[in-house]
BALUM-307472 format. One record per residue (C-alpha): residue in three letters; x, y, z. Coordinates in steps of 0.2 Angstrom, whole numbers, padded with zeros to 4 digits, always signed. Example, Ala and Ser with C-alpha at 12.3 -4.5 7.8 and 13.67 -1.06 7.14 Angstrom:
! BALUM-307472
ala+0062-0022+0039
ser+0068-0005+0036
END
This chain:
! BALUM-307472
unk+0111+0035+0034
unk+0104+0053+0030
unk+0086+0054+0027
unk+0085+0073+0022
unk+0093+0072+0004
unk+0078+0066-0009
unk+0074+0047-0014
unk+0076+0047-0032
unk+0062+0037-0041
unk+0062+0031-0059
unk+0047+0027-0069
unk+0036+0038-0056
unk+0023+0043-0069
unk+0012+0032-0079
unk-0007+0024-0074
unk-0011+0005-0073
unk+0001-0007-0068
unk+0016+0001-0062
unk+0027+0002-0047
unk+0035+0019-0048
unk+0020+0031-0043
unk+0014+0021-0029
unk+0033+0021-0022
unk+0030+0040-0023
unk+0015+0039-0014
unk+0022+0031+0002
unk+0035+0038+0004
unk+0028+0055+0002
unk+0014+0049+0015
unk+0031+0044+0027
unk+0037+0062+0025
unk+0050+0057+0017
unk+0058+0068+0002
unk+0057+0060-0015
unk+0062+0065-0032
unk+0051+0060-0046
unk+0060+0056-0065
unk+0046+0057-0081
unk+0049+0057-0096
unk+0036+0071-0100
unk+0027+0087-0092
unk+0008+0082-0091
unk-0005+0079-0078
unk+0005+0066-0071
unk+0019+0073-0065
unk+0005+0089-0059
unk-0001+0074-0048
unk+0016+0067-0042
unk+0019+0089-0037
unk+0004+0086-0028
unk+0009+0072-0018
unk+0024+0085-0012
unk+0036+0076-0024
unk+0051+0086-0031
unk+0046+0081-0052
unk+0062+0081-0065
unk+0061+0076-0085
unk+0072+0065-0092
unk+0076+0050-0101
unk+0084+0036-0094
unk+0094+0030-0108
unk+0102+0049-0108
unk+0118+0047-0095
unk+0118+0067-0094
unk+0099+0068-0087
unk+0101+0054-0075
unk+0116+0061-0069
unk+0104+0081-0066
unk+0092+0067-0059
unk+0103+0059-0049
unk+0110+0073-0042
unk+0112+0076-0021
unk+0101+0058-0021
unk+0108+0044-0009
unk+0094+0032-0013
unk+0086+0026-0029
unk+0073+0016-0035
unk+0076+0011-0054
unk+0062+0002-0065
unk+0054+0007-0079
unk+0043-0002-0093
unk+0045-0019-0103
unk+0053-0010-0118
unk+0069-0013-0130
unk+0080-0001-0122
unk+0078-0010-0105
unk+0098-0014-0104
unk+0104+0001-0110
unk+0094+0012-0096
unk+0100+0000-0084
unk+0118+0000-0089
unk+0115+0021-0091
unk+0108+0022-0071
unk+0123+0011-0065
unk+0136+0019-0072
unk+0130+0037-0067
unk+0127+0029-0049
unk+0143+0023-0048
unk+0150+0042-0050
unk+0141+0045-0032
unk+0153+0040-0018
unk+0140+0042-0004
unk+0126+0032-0013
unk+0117+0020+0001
unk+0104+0011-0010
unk+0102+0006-0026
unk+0085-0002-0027
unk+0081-0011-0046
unk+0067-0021-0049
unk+0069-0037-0058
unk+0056-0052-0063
unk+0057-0067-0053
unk+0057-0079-0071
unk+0077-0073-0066
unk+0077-0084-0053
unk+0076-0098-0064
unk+0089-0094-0078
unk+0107-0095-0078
unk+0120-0093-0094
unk+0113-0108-0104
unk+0096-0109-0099
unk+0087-0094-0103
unk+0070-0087-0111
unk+0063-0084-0127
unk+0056-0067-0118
unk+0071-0054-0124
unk+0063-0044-0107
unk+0066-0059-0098
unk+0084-0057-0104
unk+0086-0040-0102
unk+0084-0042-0085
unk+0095-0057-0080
unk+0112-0047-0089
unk+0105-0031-0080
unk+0108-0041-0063
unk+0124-0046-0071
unk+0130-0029-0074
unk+0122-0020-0057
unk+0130-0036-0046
unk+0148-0031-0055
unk+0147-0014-0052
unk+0150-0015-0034
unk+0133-0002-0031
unk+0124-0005-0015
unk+0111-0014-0024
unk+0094-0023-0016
unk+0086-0034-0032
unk+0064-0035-0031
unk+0061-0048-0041
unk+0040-0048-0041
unk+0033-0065-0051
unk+0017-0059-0064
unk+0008-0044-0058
unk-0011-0043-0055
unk-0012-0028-0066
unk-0003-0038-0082
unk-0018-0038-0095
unk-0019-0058-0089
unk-0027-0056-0074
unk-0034-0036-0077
unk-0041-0028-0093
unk-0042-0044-0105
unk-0049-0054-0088
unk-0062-0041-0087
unk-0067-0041-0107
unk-0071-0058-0105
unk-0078-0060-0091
unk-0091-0044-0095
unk-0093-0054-0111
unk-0097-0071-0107
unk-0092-0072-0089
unk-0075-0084-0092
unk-0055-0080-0092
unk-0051-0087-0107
unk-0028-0091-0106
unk-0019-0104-0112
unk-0011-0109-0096
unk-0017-0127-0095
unk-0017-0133-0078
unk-0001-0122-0071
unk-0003-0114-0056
unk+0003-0096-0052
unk+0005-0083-0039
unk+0002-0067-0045
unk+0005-0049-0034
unk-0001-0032-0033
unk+0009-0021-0039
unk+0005-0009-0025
unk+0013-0023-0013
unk+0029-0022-0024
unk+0029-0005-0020
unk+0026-0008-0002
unk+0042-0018-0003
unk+0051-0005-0012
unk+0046+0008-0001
unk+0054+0000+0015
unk+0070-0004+0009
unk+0071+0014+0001
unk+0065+0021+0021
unk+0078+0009+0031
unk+0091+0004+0018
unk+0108-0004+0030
unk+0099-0021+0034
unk+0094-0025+0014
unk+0109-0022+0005
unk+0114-0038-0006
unk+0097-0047-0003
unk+0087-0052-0018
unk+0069-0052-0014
unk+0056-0063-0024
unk+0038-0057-0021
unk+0021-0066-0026
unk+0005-0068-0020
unk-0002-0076-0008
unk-0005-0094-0013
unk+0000-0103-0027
unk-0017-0109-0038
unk-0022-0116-0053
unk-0032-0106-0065
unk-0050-0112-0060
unk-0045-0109-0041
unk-0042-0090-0046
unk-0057-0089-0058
unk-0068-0096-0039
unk-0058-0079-0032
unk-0066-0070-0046
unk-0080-0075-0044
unk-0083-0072-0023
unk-0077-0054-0027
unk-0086-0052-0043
unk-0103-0060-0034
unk-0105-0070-0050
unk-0100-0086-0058
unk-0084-0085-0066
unk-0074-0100-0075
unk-0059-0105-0084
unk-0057-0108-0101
unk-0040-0114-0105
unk-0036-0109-0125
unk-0025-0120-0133
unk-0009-0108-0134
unk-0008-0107-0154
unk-0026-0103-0156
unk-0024-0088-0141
unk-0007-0082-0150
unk-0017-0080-0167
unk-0035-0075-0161
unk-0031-0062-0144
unk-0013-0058-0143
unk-0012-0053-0162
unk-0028-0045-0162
unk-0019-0032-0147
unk-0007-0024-0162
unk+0008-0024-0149
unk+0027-0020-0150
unk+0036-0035-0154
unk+0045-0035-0139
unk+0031-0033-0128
unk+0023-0049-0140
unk+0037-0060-0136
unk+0037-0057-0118
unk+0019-0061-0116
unk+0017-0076-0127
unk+0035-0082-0116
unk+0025-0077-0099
unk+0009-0088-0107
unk+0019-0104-0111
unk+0030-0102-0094
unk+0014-0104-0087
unk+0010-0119-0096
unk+0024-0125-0091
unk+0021-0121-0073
unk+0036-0112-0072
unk+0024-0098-0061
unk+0021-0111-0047
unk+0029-0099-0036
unk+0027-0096-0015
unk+0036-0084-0005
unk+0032-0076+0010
unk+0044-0061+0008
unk+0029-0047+0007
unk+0022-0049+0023
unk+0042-0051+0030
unk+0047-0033+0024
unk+0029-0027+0027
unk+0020-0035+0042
unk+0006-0039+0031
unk+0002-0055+0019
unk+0004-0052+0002
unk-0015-0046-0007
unk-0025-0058-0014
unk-0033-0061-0030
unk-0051-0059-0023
unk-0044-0044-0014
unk-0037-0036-0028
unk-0054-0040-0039
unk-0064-0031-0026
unk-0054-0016-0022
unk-0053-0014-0043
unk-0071-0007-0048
unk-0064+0004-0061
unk-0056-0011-0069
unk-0070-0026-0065
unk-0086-0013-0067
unk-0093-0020-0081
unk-0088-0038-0076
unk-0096-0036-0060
unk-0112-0029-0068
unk-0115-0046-0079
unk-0110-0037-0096
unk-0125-0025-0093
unk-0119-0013-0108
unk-0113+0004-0102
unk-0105+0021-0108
unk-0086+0015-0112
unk-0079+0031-0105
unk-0088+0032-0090
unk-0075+0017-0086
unk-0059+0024-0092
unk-0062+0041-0083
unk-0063+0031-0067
unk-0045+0023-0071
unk-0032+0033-0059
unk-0014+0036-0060
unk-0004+0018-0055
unk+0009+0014-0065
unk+0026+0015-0070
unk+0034+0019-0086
unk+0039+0016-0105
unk+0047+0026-0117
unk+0063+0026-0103
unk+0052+0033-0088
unk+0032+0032-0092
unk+0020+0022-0096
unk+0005+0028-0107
unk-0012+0022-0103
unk-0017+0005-0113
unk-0036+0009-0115
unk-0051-0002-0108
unk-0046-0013-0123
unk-0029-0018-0115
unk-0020-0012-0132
unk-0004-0004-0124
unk+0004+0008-0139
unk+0024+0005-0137
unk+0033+0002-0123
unk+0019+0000-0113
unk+0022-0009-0095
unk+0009-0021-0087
unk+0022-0030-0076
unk+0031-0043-0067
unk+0037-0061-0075
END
């Protein structure tokens, strides 16, 4: 399999809680040549030029600019944000992908809730659903195709921006998920995962691959990991869920989409639907899976304020220390969602 012809990576620009950019990352740091799709010209894609990617613009619901994307690419990585036009880009990509005869990989990232549904037992999350008909449609399309399937991500507003309101506010993680227990990952060890497979592609072909963290825990275990990396008392409240709908996820002003895949995700939880455990991280990777303490730790432009007690401080002094990570809305990207966690449209805080 050639390795001179560029990876193409979807969603590549965007800030917290995306895949695409970090995939960028490593492979650029392996050397390898990559080819970055976004959906706009701005500081982003000046950082993903930087990194020595090749940067294109596009929209992945537009067959004719995936296709300029796509173009002289053996390998792709497709995933973009938890939006409406989910399918659509999917179906788009597949169909353009199937026009290359000497494709080798066809890496799409899925949600791991996938895992548990089938044609009569489905969600409530339409994302959730998105997702399971566009494994249907990549499976029938006879593409080369290797399915990441992460569980919630470390960066969804759970366990990052709304964590780190109220824990600078009153030191608790206020979430209506009851006595469930859940695994969640880094987004960065996603990538890790993605990165390999794109590298050496022959020996993952076919595979699905479900990613979580390294232990499944209850909510006031994780809360403890908060607080040995935060150096302070952290505890768990749990909100009864239709006092958590009405009061915090109503008060965000989100898409509707993006609302019904959270509020799913919240009573999945409840439900312990998230008491997941594989090892499948540390198999591609070599390394365990990150975990929540680690993540809390390495996060100071996220925790800051939590880990300073609430002490009050200039708000932007926080946001300018937010870097780049993410992947993208609006068919590629993935606008920032402020220290507040209010994501505008489209906005992508991962995994399910």
């Amino acid at each position: 399999m050639s390795i001179d012809a560029p990876i193409l990576v979807t969603g590549a620009a965007g800030r917290v809680g995306g895949v695409g950019r970090d995939v960028v990352e490593i492979l650029r740091s392996r050397d390898l040549p990559v080819r970055a799709l976004v959906h706009r010209e701005d500081e982003r894609a000046d950082v993903l030029r930087a990194m020595g990617a090749e940067v294109v613009l596009g929209d992945l619901t537009r067959a004719g600019d995936v296709a300029r994307a796509l173009a002289g690419c053996r390998r792709m990585y497709f995933g973009m944000s938890v939006s409406a036009p989910y399918l659509e880009a999917t179906v788009t990509a597949a169909a353009v992908a199937r026009q290359r005869v000497d494709l080798e990989v066809f890496v799409n990232i899925s949600q791991m809730t996938v895992s548990q549904m089938s044609l009569t037992a489905m969600t409530d999350s339409p994302q959730h659903r998105q997702h399971w008909l566009a494994e249907q449609v990549l499976n029938w399309s006879g593409l080369p195709v290797v399915h990441v399937r992460p569980t919630v991500f470390l960066q969804n507003f759970f366990f990052s921006d709304w964590a780190a309101e109220s824990i600078s506010r009153n030191a608790t993680i206020r979430l209506p998920f009851g006595t469930g227990r859940t695994s969640p990952i880094d987004a960065r060890d996603v990538a890790e995962v993605v990165a390999a497979v794109l590298a050496n592609p022959s020996a993952h072909i076919g595979k699905v691959y479900e990613l979580t963290g390294p232990r499944s825990q209850d909510m006031n275990s994780i809360a403890a990991e908060y607080s040995d990396a935060l150096r302070r008392t952290v505890t768990y409240v749990d909100v009864p869920l239709d006092q958590w709908r009405d009061q915090e996820l109503r008060s965000r002003n989100l898409p509707d989409h993006v609302f019904e895949h959270l509020l799913t995700m919240a009573r999945l939880h409840a439900d312990n639907c998230y008491d997941r455990l594989t090892r499948d991280v540390e198999t591609i990777t070599g390394r365990p899976a990150t975990s929540v303490r680690a993540f809390v730790a390495n996060h100071p432009e996220v925790f800051g304020l939590a880990r300073n007690e609430g002490i009050p401080r200039i708000q932007s002094e926080l946001a300018d220390a937010i870097p780049s990570r993410s992947q993208g809305a609006d068919a590629g990207e993935d606008p920032p969602g402020g220290l507040q966690g209010v994501p505008p449209p489209g906005v992508s805080r991962g995994g399910g």
